[in-house]
N, C-alpha and C positions, 0 to 999 in steps of 0.2 A: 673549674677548680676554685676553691673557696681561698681565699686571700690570709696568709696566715703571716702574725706580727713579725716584721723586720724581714721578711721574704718578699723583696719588690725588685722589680727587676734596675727601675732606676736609671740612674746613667749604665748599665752594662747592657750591651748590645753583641754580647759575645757569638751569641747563634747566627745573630745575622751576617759573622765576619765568616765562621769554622764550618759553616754547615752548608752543602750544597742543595741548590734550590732548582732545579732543571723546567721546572715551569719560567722565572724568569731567566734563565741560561746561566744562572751564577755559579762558578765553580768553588769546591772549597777554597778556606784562605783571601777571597776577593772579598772586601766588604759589601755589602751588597750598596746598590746605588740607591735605593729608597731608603736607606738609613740617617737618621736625621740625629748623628752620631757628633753635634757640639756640644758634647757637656751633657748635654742632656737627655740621649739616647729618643728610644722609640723608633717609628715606622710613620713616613710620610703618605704612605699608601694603606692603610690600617684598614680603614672599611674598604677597602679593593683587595684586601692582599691573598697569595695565591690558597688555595684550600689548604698545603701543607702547611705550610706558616700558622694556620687556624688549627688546625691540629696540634701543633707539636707544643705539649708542656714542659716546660722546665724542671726538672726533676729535682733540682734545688730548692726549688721554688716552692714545691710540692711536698717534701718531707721534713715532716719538725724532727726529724732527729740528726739531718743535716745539718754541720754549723754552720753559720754565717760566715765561716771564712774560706767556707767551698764555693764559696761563690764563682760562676766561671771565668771572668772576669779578675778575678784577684788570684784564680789560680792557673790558668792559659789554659781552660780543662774543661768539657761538659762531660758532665757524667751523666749516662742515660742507658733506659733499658731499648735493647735493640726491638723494635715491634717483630720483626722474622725468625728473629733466633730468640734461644735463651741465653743470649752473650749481657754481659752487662759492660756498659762501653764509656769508654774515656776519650774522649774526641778532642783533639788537638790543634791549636795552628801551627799548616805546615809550612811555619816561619819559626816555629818552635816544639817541634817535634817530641822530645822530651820533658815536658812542661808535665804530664803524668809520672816523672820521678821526683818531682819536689815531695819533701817525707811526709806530708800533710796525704796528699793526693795517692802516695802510692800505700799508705798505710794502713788507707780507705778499701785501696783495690783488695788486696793482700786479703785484709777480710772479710771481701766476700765472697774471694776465692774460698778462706778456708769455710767460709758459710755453703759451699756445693758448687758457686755460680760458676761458669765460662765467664772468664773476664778477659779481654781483648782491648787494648789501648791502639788508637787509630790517630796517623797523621796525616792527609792526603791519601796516598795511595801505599803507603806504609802500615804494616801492624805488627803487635806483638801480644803476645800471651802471656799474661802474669799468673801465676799459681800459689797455690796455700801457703806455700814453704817461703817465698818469697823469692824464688826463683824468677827469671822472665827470658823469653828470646823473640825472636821476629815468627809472625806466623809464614805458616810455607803454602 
């Protein structure tokens, strides 16, 4: 991915806290223990780290028509397309579950619900479905 101005990841280390990583046994929510999260973020195992870790792009990171204050990290929130489904997904710490209602994050989802998507907002093992209208419930 080509590095685009003021999209750095920086001190946030949000994926390595919200995202579960089952090659090192990390659950969601646990930061992970390679994280070298004083201030100054990154990965102590970088050139070792597991092949999904090397996969996974920041979708913030990656769209200039994202702002800067989607950042995950400033929002409790990754926002991502799901690689198995057509969901487009808001991922949360499940120390703060609702962190995709701040009006910023949910105004994002809203429209891309009304853009066609499946949007699904994820805490742990919690989810919900956001729709066009701005409706939302827990998925079943």
């Amino acid at each position: 991915m080509l590095a685009i101005p003021g999209k750095a990841c920086g001190e946030c280390s949000f994926c390595c806290k919200v995202l579960e990583i089952a090659e090192l046994a990390k659950s969601a929510g646990k930061l992970c223990e390679h994280c070298l999260n004083a201030g100054s973020g990154g990965c102590g195992i970088y050139a070792g780290r597991p092949q999904v870790c090397r996969d996974y792009e920041c979708l913030w990171k990656g769209d200039r028509d994202m702002s800067p204050r989607l950042r995950p990290d400033r929002t409790g929130t990754i926002l991502m397309e799901d690689p198995d489904s057509d969901e487009y997904r808001a991922v949360c710490d499940p120390e703060k579950p609702f962190a995709w209602l701040t009006p910023l994050v949910f105004k994002h989802l809203v429209a891309m619900a009304k853009n066609g998507r499946i949007v699904v907002a994820k805490a742990g093992l919690k989810s919900w479905r956001i729709r066009g209208n701005g409706q939302w419930g827990p998925c079943v």
